[in-house]
One Martini backbone bead per residue (centre of mass of N, CA, C, O) as a GRO file, in nm:
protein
   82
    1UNK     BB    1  -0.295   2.379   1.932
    2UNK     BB    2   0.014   2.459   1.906
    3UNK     BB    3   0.250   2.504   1.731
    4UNK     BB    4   0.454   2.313   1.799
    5UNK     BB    5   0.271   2.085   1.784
    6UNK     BB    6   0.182   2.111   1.488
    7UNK     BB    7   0.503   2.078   1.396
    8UNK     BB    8   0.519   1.789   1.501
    9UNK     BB    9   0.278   1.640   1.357
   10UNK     BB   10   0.361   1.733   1.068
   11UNK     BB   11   0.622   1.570   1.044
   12UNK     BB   12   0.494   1.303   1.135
   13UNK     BB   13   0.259   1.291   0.897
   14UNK     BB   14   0.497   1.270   0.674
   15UNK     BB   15   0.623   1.017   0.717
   16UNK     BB   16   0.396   0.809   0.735
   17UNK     BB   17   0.343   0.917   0.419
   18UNK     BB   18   0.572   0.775   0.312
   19UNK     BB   19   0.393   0.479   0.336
   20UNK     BB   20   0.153   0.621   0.394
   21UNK     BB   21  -0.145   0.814   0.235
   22UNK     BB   22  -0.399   0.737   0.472
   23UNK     BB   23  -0.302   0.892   0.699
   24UNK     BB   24  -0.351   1.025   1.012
   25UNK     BB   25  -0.379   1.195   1.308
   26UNK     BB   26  -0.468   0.945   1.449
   27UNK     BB   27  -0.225   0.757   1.417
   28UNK     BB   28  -0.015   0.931   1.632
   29UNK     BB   29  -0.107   0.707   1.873
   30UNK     BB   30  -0.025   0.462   1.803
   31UNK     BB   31   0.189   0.156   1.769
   32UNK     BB   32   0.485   0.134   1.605
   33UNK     BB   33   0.376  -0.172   1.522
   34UNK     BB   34   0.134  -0.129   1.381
   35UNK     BB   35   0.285   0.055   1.110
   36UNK     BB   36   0.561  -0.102   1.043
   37UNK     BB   37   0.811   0.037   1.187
   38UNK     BB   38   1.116   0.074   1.156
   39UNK     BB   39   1.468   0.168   1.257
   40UNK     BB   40   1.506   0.373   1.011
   41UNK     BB   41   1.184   0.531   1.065
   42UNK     BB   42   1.276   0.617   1.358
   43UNK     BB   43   1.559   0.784   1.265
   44UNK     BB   44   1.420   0.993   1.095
   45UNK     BB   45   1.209   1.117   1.258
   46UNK     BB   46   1.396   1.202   1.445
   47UNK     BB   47   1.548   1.393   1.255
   48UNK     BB   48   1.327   1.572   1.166
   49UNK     BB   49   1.269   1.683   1.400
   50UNK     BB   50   1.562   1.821   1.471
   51UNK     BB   51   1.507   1.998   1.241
   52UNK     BB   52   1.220   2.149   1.284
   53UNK     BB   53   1.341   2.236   1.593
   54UNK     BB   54   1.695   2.268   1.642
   55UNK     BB   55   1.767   1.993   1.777
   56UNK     BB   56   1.892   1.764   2.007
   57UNK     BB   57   1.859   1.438   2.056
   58UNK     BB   58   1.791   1.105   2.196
   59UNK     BB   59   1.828   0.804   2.010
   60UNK     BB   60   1.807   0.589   2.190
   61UNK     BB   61   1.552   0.659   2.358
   62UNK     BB   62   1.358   0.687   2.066
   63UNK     BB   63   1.376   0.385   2.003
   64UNK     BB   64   1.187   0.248   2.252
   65UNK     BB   65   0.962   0.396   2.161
   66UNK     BB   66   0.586   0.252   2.128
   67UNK     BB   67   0.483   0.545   2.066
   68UNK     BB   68   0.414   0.824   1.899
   69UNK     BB   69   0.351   1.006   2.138
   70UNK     BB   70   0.640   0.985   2.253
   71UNK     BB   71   0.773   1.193   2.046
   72UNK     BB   72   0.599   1.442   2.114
   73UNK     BB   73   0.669   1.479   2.416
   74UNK     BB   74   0.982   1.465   2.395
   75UNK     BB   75   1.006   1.714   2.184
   76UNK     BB   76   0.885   1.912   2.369
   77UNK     BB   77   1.024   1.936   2.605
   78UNK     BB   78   1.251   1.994   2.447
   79UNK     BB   79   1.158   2.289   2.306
   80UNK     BB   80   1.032   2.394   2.622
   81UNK     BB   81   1.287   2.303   2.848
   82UNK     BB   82   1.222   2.032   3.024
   0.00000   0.00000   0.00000
């Protein structure tokens, strides 16, 4: 895992775990319904992780992703300028 990913990781299993203190690295790839996350807690992750990485994310966009792992790959993306 690279540095990138695992400080993605790392922030999103912070807030997770803000909720739920049993949650792991595996939960990672869950669907966000399954977590039972509302529309603040995704709207929070969404900002932690622009904190976390110094940029600016579309918060419309990862409104819809149904996968935590959807924030992964498009924060990744975002912060590697692809």
């Amino acid at each position: 895992m690279s540095d990138l990913e695992s400080r993605i990781a790392d922030t999103m299993l912070a807030k997770l775990r803000e909720r739920d203190s049993s949650l792991g690295p595996d939960d990672l790839t869950r669907p966000v319904a399954d977590l039972d996350l509302d529309s603040l807690d995704l709207i929070e992750l969404h900002q932690q992780l622009e904190r976390e990485l110094q940029l600016k994310g579309d918060l419309t966009l990862t409104a819809g992703f149904a996968y935590l792992d959807d924030f992964s790959t498009y924060f990744a993306k975002l912060a590697s300028g692809e």
